[in-house]
C-alpha positions in Angstrom: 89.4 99.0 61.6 88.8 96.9 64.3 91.5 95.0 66.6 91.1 92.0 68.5 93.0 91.8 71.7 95.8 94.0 73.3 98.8 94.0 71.2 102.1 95.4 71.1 100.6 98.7 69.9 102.3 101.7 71.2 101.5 105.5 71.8 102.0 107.4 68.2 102.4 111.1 69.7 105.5 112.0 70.9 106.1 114.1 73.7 106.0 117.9 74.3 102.4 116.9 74.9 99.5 119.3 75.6 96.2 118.9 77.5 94.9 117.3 74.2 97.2 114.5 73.5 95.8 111.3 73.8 96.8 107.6 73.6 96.5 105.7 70.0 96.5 102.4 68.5 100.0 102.8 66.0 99.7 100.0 63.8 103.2 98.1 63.7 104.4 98.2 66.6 106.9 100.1 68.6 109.4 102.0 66.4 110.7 106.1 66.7 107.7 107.1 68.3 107.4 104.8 71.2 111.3 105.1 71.7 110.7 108.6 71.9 107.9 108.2 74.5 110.0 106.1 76.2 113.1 108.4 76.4 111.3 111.5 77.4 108.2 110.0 79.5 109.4 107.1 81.2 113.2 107.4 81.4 113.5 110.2 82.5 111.0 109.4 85.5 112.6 106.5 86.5 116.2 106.9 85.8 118.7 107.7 88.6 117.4 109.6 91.2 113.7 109.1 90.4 114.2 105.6 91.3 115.1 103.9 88.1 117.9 102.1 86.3 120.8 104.3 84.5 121.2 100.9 82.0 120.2 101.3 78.6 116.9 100.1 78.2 116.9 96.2 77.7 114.5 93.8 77.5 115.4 92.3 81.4 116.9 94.3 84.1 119.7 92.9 85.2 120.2 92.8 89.3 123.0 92.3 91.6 122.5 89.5 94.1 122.5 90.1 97.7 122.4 88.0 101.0 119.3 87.2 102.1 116.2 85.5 101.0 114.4 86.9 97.9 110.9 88.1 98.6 109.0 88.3 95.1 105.7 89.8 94.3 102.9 90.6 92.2 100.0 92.3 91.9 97.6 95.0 89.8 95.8 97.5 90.0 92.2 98.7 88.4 91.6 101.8 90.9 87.9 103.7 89.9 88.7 106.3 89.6 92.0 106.2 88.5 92.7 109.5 90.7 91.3 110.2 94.0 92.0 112.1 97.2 95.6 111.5 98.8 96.5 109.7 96.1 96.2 108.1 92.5 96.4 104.8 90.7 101.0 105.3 90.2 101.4 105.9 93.9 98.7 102.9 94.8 100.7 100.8 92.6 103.8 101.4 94.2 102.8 101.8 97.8 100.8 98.2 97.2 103.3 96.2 96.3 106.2 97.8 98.3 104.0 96.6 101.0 103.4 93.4 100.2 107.2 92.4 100.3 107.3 94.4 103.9 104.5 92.0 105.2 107.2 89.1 104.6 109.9 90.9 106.2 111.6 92.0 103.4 113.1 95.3 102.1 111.6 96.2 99.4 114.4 96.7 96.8 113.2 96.6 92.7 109.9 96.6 91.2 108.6 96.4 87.4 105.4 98.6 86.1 103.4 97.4 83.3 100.6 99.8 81.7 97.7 98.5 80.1 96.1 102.3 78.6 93.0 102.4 76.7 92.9 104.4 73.2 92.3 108.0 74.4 94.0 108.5 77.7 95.0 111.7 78.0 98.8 111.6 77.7 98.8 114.4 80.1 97.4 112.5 82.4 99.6 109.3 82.4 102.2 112.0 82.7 100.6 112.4 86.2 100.6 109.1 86.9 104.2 108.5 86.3 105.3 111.3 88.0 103.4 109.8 91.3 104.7 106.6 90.3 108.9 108.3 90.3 107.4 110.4 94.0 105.8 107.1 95.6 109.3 104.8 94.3 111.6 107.6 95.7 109.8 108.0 99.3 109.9 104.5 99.0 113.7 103.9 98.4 112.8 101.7 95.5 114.1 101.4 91.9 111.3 100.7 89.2 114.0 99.2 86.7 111.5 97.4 83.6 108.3 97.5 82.2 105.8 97.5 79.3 103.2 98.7 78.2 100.2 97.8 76.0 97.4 100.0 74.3 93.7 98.8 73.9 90.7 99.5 71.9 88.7 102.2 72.9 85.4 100.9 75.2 88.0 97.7 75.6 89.7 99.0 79.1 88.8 101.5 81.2 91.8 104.4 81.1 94.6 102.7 82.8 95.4 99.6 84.7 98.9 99.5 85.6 100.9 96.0 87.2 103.8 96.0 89.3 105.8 93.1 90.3 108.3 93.3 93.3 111.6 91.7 94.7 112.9 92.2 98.2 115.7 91.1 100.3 114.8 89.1 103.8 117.0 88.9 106.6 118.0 85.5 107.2 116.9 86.2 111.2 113.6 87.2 110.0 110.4 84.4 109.8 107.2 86.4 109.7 104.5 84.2 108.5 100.9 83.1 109.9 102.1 79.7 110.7 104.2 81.6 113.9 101.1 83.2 115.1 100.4 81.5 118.4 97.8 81.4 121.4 98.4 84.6 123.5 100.1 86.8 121.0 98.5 90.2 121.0 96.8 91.8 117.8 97.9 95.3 116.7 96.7 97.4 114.3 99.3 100.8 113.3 96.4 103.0 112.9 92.6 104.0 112.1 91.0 101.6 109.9 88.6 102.6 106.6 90.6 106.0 104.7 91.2 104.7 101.5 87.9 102.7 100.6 85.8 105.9 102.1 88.0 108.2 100.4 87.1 106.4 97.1 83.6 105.8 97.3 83.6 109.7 97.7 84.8 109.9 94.9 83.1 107.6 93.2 79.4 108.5 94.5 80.3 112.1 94.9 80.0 112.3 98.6 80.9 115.3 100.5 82.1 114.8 104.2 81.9 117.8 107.2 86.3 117.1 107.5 88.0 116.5 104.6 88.8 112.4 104.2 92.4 111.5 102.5 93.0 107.8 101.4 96.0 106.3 104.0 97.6 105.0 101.0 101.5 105.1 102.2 104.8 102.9 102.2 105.2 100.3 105.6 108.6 99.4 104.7 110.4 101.4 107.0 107.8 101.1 109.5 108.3 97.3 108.9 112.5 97.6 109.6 112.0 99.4 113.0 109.3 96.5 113.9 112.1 94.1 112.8 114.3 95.1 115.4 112.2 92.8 117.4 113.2 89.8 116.1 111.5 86.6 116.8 109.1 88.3 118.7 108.0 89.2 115.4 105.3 86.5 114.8 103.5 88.0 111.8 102.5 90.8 109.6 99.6 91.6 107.1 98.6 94.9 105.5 95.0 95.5 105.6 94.0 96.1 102.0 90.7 94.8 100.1 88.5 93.3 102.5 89.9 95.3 105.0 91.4 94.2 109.1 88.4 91.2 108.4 89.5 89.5 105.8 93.0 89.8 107.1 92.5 87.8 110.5 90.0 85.4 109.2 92.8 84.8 106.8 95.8 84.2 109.4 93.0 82.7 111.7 92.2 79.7 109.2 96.1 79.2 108.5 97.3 79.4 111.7 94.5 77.2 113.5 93.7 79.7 115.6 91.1 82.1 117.5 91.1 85.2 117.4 89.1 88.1 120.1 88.9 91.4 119.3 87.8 94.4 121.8 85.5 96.8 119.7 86.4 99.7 122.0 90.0 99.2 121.2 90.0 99.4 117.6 91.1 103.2 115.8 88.3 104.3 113.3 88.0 107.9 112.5 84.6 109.8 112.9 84.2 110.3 109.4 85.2 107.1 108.6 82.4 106.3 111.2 79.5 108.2 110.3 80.4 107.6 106.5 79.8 103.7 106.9 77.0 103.8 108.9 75.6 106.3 106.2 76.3 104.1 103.8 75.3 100.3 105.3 79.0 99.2 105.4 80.9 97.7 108.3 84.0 99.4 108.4 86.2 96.2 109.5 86.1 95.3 105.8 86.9 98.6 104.4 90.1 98.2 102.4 93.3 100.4 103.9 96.5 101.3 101.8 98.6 102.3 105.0 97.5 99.9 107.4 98.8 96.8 108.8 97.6 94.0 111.1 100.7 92.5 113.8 100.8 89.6 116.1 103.3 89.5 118.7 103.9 88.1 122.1 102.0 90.6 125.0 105.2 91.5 126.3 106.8 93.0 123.1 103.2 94.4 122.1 102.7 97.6 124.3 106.8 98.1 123.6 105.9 97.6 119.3 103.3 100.1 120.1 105.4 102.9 121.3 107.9 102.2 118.0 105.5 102.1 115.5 103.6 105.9 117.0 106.5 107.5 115.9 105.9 106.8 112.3 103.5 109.5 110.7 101.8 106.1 109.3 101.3 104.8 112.5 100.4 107.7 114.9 97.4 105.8 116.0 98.9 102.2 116.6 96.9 100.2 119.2 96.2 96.9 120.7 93.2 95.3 120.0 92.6 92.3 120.8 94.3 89.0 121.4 94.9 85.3 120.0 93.4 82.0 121.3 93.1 78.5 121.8 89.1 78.5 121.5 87.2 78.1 118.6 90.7 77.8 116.0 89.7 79.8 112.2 87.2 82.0 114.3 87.8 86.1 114.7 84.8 87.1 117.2 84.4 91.1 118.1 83.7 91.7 121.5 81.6 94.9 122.1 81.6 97.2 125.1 78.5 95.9 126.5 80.3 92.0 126.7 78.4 91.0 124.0 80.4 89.2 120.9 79.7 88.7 117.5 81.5 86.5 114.5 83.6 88.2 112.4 83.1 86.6 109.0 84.2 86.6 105.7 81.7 88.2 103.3 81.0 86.3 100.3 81.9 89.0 97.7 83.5 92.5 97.8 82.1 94.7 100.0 83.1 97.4 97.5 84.9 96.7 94.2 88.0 98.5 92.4 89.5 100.3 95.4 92.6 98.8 94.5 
């Protein structure tokens, strides 16, 4: 029998699972056999220690209030494929969105998941994913405390899609935004630019590269804190995710009214990275990054932020690379080696679709 749309149609196998156990429509909703799921799958994942709530499941999570200003978020994830090297579709959806609330500043404190599964994905391998999912919340000091989840039609999804939302807490010091960005701030990027979108596309197209090329999909939060420390100097933040460092300062170029130069010899791209994009036709400013972030700060703080953020793993290869102007306001221009310069523009569609 055929169903129309997704519904509140749960998993009908219970856990032990083996290699073999898939996700099914269960006509009727939830019932013992999603409680069970439930109890031994996702509780136990995200309970406690693995970065959930010890509450009896409810249908809200119930939060203490802090001081601070509340940054919320949202955002989802369609990753193809769903696993791929240095990562997978949990810890992308965790990473992402804990990084989203460190672009404003915030500490990333509580996030939701939501799984949208397709009739027969292997229930081992959701176990994977939210096992990454507990890993990636842990590392990041974050609780995932509710969720849903919601099975399709086979040929109606594609495996899994997964949605997190986020809340974090803002100092009430901190104002990071793009409306702070200012004439003479320096541009700095915390490390190479192009891992995870290369890293999928292998994947993807089965490429083979001479080193071995890991998505930089990784938490900024705590890189964010240290860069805090800086206070107003801190104009603005933005990670560097689909569309890559392009999109990002045309972006904070429009809303800020600003120009923005960039010195091609300064900017961090690996040689794989490199040798993959020319292989391929693609420009590797609008690769997408996972680990990556964009900041703009006054010169005199920059080569200080610099030093801070190289002693993060994440952001061993932190650099300045270029600077804001007056001239030609909503305009990123990349100046080569040679002292010729060319407009950075926005492309008109994805460069390269479901890397995120």
């Amino acid at each position: 029998m055929s169903n129309p749309s997704p519904r509140e149609f749960q998993w009908t196998c219970p856990v032990p699972l083996d290699q073999h156990t898939t996700v099914q429509l269960a006509h009727g909703g939830g019932g013992r056999l999603m409680r069970n799921l439930i109890e031994r799958l996702f509780l136990p994942a995200f309970a406690a220690d693995g970065g959930g709530s010890v509450e009896a499941p409810h249908d809200s999570a119930v939060l203490p209030v802090t001081s601070g200003r509340v940054a919320f978020t949202t955002d989802s994830f369609v990753v193809h494929p769903w696993s791929f090297p240095g990562g997978d579709i949990g810890k992308l959806a965790v990473y992402g969105t804990v990084n989203d609330l460190a672009m404003a500043g915030a500490r990333p404190m509580w996030l939701s998941a939501a799984f949208i599964l397709e009739e027969g994905f292997p229930l081992k391998s959701l176990q994977r994913v939210v096992e990454s999912m507990r890993q990636a919340a842990q590392a990041a000091g974050v609780r995932i405390v509710t969720g849903d989840t919601k099975v399709v039609d086979r040929g109606k999804g594609d495996g899994i899609f997964i949605n997190t939302a986020g809340i974090g807490i803002v100092p009430d010091q901190l104002d990071v935004a793009p409306r702070r960005v200012s004439p003479g701030d320096a541009v700095v990027v915390s490390g190479d630019l192009g891992r995870h979108g290369i890293a999928i596309l292998s994947v993807r197209e089965g490429l083979e590269f001479a080193m071995n090329l890991e998505s930089d999909c990784a938490p900024l939060a705590d890189l964010v804190a240290d860069l805090a420390e800086f206070g107003p100097a801190l104009h603005c933040l933005r990670d560097l995710t689909r569309g890559g460092l392009a999109a990002a300062l045309n972006e904070i170029a429009a809303d800020a009214q600003v120009g923005i130069d960039l010195d091609e010899a300064s900017i961090p791209i690996s040689e794989t990275v490199a040798g993959a994009c020319e292989l391929l036709g693609l420009d590797p400013l609008y690769v997408a990054n996972e680990g990556r972030l964009v900041a703009f700060m006054p010169p005199e703080a920059a080569e200080q932020a610099v030093a801070t953020m190289r002693r993060h793993a994440v952001a061993a290869n932190a650099a300045i690379i270029g600077r804001v102007t007056e001239q030609n306001p909503g305009i990123v221009q990349l100046r080569s080696p040679i002292g010729g310069a060319r407009i950075v523009d926005l492309l008109s569609g994805e460069q390269m679709p479901r890397i995120c």
